[in-house]
Z-matrix of the N, CA and C atoms (Angstrom, degrees):
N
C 1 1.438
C 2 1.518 1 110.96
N 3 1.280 2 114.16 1 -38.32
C 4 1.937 3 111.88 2 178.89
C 5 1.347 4 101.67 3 -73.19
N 6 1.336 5 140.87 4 -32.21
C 7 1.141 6 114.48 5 167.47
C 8 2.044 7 132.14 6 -55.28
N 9 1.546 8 91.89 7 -66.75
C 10 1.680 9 89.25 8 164.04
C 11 1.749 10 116.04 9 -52.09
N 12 1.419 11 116.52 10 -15.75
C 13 1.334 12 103.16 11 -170.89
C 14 1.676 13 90.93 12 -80.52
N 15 0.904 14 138.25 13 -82.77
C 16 1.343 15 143.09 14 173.97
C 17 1.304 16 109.97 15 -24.91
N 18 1.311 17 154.09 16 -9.43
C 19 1.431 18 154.50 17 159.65
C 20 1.737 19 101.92 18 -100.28
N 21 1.205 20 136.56 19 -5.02
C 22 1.126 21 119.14 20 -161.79
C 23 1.933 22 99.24 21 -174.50
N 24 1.666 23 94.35 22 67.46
C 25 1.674 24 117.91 23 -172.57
C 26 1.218 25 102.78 24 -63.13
N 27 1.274 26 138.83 25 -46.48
C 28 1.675 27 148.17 26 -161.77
C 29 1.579 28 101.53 27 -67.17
N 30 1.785 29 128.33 28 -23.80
C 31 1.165 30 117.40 29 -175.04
C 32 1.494 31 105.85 30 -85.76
N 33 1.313 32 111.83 31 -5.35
C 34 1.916 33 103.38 32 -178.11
C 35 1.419 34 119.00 33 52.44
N 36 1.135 35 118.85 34 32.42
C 37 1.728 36 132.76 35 145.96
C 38 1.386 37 101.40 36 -40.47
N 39 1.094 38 116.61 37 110.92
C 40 1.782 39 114.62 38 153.18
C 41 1.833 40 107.03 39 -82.69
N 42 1.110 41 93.80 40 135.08
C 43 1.323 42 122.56 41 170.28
C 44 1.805 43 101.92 42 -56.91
N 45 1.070 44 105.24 43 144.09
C 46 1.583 45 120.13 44 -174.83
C 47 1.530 46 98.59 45 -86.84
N 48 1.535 47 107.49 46 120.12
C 49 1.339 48 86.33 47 173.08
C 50 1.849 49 103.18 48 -135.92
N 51 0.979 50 142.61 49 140.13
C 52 1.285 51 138.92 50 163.35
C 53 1.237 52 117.90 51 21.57
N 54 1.478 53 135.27 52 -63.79
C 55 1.181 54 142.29 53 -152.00
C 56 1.762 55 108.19 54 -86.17
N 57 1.744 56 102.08 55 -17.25
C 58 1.163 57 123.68 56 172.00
C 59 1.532 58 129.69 57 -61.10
N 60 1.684 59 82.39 58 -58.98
C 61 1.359 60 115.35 59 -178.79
C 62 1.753 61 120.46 60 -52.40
N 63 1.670 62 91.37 61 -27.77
C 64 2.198 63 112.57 62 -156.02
C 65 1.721 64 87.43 63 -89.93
N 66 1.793 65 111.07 64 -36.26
C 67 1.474 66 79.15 65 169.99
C 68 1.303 67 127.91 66 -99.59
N 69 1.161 68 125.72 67 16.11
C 70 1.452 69 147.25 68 -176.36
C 71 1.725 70 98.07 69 -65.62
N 72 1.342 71 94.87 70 -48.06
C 73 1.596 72 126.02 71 -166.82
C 74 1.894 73 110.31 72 -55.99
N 75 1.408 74 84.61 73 -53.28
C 76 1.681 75 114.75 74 -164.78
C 77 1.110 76 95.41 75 -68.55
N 78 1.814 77 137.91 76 -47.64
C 79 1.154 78 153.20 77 -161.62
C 80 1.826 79 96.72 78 -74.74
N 81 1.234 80 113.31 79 -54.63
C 82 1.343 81 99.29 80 -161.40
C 83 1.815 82 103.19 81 -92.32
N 84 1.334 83 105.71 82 -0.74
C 85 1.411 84 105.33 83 168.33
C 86 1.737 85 120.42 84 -88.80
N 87 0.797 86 109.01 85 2.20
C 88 1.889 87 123.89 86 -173.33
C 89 0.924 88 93.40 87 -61.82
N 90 1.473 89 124.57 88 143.23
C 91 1.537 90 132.83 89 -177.86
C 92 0.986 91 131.16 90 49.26
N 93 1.401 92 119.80 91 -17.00
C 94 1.633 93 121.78 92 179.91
C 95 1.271 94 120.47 93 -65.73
N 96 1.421 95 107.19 94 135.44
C 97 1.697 96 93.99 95 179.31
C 98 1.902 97 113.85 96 -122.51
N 99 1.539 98 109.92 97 8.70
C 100 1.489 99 102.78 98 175.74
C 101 1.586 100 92.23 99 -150.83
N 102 1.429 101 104.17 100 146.43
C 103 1.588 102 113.59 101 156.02
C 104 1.348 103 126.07 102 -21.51
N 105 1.397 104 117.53 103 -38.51
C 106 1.480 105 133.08 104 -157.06
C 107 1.677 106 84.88 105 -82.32
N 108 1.670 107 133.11 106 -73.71
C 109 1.135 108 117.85 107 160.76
C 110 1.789 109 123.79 108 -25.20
N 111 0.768 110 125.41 109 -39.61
C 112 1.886 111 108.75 110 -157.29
C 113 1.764 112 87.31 111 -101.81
N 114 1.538 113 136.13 112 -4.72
C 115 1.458 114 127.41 113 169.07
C 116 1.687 115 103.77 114 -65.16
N 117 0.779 116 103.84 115 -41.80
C 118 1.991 117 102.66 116 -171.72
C 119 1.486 118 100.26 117 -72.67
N 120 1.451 119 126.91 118 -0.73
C 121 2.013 120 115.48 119 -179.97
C 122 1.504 121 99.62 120 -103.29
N 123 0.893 122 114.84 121 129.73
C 124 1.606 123 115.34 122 157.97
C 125 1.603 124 109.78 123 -111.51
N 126 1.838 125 92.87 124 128.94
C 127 1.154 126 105.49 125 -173.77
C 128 1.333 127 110.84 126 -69.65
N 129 1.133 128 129.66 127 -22.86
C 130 1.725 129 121.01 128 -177.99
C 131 1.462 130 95.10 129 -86.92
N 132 1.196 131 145.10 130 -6.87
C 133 1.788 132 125.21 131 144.75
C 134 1.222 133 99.97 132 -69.15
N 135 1.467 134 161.43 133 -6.25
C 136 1.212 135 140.03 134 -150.23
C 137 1.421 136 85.54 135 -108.05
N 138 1.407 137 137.84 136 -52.24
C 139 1.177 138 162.42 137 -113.06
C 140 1.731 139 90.06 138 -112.46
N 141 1.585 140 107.74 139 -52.13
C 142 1.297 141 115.05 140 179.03
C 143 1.190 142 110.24 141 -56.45
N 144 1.402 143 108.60 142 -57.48
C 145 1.714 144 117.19 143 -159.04
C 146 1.888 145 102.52 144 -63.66
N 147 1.754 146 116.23 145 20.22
C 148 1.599 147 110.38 146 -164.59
C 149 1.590 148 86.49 147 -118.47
N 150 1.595 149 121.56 148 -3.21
C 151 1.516 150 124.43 149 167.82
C 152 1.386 151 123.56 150 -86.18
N 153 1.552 152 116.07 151 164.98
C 154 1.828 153 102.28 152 -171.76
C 155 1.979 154 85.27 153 -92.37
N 156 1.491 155 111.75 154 175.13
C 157 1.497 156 113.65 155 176.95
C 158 1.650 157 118.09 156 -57.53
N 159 1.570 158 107.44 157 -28.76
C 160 1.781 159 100.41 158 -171.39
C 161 1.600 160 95.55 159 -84.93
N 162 1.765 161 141.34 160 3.22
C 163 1.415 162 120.74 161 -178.50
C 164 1.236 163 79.75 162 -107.45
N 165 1.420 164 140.73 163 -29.41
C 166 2.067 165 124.03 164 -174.40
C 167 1.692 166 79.61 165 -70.24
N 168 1.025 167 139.09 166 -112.42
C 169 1.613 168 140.34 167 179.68
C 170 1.631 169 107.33 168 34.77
N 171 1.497 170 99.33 169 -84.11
C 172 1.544 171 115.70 170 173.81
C 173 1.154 172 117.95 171 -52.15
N 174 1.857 173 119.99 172 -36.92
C 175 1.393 174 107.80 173 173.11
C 176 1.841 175 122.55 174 -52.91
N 177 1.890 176 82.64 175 -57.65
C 178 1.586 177 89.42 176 172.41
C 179 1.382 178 149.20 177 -49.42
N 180 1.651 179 90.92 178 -28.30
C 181 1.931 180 107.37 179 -176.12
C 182 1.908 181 77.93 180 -93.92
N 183 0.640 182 142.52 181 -76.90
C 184 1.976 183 144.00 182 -155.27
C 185 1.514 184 104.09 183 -51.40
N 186 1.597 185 113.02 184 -55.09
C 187 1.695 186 94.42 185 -174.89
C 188 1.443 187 99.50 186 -126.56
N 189 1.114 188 116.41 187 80.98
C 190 1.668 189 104.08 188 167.72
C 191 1.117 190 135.04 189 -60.90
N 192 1.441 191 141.35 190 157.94
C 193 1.198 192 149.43 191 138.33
C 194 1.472 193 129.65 192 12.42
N 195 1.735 194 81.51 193 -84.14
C 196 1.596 195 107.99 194 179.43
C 197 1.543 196 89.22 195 -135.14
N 198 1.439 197 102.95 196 158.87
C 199 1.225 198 132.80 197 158.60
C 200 1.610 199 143.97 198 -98.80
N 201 1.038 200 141.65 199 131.41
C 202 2.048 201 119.79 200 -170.12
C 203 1.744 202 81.64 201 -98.19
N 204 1.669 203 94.31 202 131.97
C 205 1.494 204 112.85 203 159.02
C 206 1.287 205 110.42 204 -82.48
N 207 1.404 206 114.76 205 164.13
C 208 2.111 207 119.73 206 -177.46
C 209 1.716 208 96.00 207 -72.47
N 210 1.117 209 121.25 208 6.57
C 211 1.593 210 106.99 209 174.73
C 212 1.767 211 101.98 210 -107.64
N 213 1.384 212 115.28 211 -2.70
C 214 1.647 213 98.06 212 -175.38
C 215 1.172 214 97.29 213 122.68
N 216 1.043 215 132.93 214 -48.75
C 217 1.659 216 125.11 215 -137.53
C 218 2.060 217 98.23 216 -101.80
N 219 1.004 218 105.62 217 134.96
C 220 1.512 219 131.50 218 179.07
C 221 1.883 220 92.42 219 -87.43
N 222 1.607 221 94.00 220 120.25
C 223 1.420 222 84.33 221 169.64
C 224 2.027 223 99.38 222 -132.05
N 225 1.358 224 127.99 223 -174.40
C 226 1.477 225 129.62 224 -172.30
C 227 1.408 226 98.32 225 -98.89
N 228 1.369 227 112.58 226 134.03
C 229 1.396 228 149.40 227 159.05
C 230 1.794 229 102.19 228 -51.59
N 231 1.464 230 125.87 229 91.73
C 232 1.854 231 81.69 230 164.25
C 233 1.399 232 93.26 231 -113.86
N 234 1.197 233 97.86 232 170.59
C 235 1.489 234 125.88 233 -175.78
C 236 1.546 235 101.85 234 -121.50
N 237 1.189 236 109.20 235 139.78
C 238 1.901 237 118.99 236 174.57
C 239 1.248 238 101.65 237 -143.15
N 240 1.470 239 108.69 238 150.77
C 241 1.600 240 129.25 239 177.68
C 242 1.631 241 91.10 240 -66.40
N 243 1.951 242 95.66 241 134.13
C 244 1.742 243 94.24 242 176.65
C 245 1.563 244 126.79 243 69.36
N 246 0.974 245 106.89 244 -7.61
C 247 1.643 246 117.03 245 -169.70
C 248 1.904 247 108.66 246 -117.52
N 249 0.964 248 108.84 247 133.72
C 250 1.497 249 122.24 248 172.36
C 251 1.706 250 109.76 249 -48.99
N 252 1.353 251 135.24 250 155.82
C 253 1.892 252 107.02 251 -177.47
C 254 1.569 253 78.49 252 -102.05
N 255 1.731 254 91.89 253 163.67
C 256 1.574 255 102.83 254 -169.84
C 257 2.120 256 95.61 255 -140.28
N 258 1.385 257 101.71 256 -169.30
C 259 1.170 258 102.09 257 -151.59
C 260 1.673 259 89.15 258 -166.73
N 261 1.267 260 118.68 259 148.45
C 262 1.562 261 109.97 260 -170.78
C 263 1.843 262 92.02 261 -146.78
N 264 0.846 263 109.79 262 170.54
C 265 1.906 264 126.07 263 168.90
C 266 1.271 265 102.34 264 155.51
N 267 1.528 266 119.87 265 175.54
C 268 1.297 267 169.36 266 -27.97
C 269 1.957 268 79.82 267 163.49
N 270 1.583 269 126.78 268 101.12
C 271 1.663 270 108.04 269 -178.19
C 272 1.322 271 106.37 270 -61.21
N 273 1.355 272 123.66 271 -43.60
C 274 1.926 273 107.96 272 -178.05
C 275 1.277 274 90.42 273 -62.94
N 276 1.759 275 174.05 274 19.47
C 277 1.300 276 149.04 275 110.63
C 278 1.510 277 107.09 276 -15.10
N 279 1.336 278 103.97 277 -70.61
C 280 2.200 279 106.92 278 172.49
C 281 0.962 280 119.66 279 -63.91
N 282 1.069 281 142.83 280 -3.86
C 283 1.281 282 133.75 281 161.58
C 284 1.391 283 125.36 282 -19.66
N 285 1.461 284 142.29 283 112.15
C 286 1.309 285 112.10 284 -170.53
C 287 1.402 286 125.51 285 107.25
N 288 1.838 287 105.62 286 -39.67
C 289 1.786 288 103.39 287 -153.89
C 290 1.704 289 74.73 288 -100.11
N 291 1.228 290 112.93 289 145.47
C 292 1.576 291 122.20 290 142.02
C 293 1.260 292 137.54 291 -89.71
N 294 1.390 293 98.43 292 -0.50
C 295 1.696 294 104.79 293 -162.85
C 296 1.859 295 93.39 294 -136.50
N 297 1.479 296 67.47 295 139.27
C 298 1.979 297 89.61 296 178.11
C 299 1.533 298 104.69 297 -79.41
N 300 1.642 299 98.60 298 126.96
C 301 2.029 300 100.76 299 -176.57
C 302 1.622 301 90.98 300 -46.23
N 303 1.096 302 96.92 301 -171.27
C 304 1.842 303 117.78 302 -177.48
C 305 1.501 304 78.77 303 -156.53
N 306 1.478 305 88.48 304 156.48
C 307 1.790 306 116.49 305 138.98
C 308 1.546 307 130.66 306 -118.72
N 309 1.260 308 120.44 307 -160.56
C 310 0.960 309 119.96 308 168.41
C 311 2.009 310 120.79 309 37.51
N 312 1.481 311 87.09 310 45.49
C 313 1.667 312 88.33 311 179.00
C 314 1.120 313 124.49 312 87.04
N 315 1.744 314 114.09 313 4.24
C 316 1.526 315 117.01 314 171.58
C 317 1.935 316 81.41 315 101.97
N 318 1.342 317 151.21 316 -2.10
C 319 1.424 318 129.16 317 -145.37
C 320 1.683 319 86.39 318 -101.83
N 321 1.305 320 118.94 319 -35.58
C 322 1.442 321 133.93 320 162.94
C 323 1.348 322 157.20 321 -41.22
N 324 1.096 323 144.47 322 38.28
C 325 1.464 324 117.68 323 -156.06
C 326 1.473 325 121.47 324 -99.84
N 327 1.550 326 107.06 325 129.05
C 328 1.284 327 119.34 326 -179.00
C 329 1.843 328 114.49 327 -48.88
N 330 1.313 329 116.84 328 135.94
C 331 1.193 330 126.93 329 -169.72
C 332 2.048 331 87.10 330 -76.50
N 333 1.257 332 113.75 331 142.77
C 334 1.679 333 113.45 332 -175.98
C 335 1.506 334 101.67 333 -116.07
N 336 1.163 335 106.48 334 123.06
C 337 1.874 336 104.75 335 175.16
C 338 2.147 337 94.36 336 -99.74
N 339 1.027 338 100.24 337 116.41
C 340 1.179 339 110.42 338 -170.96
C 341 1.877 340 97.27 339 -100.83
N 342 1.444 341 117.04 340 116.89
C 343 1.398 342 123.97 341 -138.29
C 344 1.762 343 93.15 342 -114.41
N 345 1.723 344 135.20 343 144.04
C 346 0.816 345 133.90 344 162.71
C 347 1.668 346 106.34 345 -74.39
N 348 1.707 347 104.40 346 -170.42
C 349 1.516 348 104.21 347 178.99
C 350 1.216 349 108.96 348 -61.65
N 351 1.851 350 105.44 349 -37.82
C 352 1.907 351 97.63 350 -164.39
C 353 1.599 352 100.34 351 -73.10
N 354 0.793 353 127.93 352 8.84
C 355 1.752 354 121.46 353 -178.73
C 356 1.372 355 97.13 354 84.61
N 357 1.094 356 157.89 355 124.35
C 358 1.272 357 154.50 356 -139.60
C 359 1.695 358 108.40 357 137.60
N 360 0.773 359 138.31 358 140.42
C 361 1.618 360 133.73 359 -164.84
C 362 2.056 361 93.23 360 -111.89
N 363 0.996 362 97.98 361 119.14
C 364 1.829 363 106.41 362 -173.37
C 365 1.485 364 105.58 363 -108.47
N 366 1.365 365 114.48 364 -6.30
C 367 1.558 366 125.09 365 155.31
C 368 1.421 367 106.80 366 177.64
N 369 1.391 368 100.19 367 161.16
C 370 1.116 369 134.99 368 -162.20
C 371 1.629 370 118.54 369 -136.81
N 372 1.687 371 126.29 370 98.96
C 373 1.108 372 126.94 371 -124.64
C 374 2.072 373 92.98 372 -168.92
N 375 1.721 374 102.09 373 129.22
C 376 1.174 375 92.08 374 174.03
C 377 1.578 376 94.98 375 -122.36
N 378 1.677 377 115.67 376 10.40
C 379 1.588 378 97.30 377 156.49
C 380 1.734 379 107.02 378 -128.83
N 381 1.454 380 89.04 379 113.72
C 382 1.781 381 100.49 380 -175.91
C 383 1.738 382 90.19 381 -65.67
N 384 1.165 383 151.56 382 -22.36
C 385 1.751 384 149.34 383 -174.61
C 386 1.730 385 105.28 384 -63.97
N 387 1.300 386 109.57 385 -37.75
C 388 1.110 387 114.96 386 -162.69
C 389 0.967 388 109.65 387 -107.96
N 390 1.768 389 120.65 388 -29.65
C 391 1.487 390 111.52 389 158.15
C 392 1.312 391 104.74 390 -68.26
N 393 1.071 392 148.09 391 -59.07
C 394 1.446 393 131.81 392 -176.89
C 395 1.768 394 116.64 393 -45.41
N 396 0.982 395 124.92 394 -28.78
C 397 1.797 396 127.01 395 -161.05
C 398 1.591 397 92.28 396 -88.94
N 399 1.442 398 114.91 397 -48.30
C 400 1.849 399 119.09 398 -175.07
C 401 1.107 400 107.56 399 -87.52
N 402 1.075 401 131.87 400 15.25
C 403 1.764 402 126.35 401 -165.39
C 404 1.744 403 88.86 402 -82.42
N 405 1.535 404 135.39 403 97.86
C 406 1.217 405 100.70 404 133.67
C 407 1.367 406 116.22 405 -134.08
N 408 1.212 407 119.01 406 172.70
C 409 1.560 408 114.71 407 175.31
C 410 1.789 409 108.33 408 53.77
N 411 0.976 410 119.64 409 27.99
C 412 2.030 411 113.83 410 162.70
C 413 1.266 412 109.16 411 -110.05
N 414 1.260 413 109.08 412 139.17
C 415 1.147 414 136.26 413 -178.07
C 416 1.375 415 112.28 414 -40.03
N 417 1.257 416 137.52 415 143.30
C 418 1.457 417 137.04 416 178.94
C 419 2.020 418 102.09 417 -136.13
N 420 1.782 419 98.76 418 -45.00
C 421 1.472 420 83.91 419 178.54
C 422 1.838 421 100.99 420 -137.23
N 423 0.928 422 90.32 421 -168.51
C 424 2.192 423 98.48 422 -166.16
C 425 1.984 424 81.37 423 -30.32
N 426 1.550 425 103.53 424 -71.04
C 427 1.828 426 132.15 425 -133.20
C 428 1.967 427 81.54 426 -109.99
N 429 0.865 428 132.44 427 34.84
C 430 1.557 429 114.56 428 169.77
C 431 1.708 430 116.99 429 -163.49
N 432 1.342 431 110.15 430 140.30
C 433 1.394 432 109.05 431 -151.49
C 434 2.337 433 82.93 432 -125.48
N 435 1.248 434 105.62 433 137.07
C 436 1.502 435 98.48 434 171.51
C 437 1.487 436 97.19 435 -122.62
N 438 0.929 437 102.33 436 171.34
C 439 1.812 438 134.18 437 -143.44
C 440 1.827 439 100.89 438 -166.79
N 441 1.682 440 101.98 439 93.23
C 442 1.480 441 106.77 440 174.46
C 443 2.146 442 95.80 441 -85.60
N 444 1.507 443 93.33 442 121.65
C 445 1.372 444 111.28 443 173.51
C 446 1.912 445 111.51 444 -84.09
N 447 1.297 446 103.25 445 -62.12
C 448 1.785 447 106.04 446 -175.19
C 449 1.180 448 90.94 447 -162.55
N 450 1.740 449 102.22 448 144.86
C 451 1.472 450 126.02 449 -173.86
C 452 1.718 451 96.78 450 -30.23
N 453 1.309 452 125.11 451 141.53
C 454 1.164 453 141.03 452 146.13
C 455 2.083 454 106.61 453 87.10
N 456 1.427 455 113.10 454 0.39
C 457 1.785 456 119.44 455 158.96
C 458 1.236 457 105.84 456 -105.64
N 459 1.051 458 128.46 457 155.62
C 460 1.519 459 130.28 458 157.62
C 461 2.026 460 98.71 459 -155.03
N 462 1.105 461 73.67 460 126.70
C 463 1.567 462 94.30 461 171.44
C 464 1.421 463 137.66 462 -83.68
N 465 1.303 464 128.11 463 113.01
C 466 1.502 465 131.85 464 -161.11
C 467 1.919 466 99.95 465 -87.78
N 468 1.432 467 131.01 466 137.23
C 469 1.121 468 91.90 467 154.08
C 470 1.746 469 92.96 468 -151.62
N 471 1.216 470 95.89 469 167.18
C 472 1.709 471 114.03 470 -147.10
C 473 2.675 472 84.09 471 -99.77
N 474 1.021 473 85.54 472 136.49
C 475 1.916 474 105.35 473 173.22
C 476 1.455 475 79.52 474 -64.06
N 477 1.583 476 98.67 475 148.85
C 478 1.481 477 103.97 476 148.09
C 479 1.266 478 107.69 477 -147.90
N 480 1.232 479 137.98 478 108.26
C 481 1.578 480 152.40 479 170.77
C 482 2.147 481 98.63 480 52.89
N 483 1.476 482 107.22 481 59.34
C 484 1.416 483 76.48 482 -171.26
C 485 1.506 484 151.06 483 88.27
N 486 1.298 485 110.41 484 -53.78
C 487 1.579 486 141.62 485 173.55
C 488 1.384 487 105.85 486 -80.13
N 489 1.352 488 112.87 487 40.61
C 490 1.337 489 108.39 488 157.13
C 491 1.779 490 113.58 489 97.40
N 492 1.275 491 106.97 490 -149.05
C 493 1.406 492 115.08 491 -159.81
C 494 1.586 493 112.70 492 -134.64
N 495 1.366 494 123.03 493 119.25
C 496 1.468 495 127.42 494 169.09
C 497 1.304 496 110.18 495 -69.15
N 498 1.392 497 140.42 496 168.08
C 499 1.237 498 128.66 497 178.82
C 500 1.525 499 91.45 498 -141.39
N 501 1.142 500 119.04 499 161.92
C 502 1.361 501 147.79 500 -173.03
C 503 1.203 502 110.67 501 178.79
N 504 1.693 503 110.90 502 123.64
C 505 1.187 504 140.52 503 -177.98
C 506 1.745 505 125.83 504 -95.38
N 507 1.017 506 118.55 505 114.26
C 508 1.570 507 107.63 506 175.72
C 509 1.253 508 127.11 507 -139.18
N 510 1.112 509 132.00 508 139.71
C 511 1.796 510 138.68 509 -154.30
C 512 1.617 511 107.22 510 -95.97
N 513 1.677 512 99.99 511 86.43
C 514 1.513 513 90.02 512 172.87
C 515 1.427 514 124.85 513 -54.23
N 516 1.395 515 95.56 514 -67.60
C 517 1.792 516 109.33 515 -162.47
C 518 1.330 517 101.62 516 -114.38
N 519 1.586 518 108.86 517 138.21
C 520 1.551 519 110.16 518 166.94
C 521 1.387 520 104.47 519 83.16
């Protein structure tokens, strides 16, 4: 909520703050008498259901959940206190996109952990334009270095003792 509140002052989102949170707590703890009761409440419906429909609306269209990447795949939004929200996958996931998602109306852009096969983050980047245009020669896996040539080639190429660079060419898209 402090993020869209701070991009979007005129909706009067109050910021969540502690004192919020304790009766959020109190509310969905009333009557309950075992764990097994308070697993079926989610406190961010409790919290939600304290907004009118056009600030849940704005929450939902401004900071979602999850997001759809240009390859298909829906990945999770997180959000952290102090922290930029970020977004992680699979680097052939970007394949393709030049532009870093945004939120909040484009005013945003999600920080991208751009992930090898082993799941491992091989960069970390909130402009996919510029990681794509400077990308050359960084590491992507243990033994392989890529080299984006022109929109839609990118070049793999394998170390060899030092002495430079093997090249291998391959036709993603198109």
């Amino acid at each position: 909520m402090a993020l869209v509140s701070q991009h979007f002052p005129r909706e009067n989102l109050q910021t969540v703050k502690e004192s919020i949170i304790r009766e959020a707590v109190e509310l969905v703890c009333e009557g309950k008498r075992s764990l097994d009761e308070l697993s079926a409440i989610s406190l961010i419906d409790t919290l939600m259901a304290t907004l009118t429909e056009r600030q849940r609306s704005l929450l939902r269209r401004e900071a979602p959940d999850r997001i759809k990447l240009k390859s298909g795949r829906n990945v999770r939004v997180h959000y952290e206190t102090a922290k930029s929200p970020w977004i992680e996958s699979r680097l052939q996931d970007f394949f393709g996109a030049y532009e870093t998602p945004k939120l909040c109306g484009g005013q945003v852009s999600l920080t991208v952990h751009l992930l090898a096969p082993n799941g491992r983050a091989v960069q970390v980047t909130k402009d996919l334009s510029g990681f794509w245009k400077n990308t050359t020669r960084r590491s992507v896996a243990s033994f392989s270095v890529v080299t984006l040539n022109t929109p839609g080639r990118i070049q793999i190429c394998f170390k060899r003792c030092n002495r430079g660079y093997q090249s291998f060419g391959f036709l993603l898209f198109g």
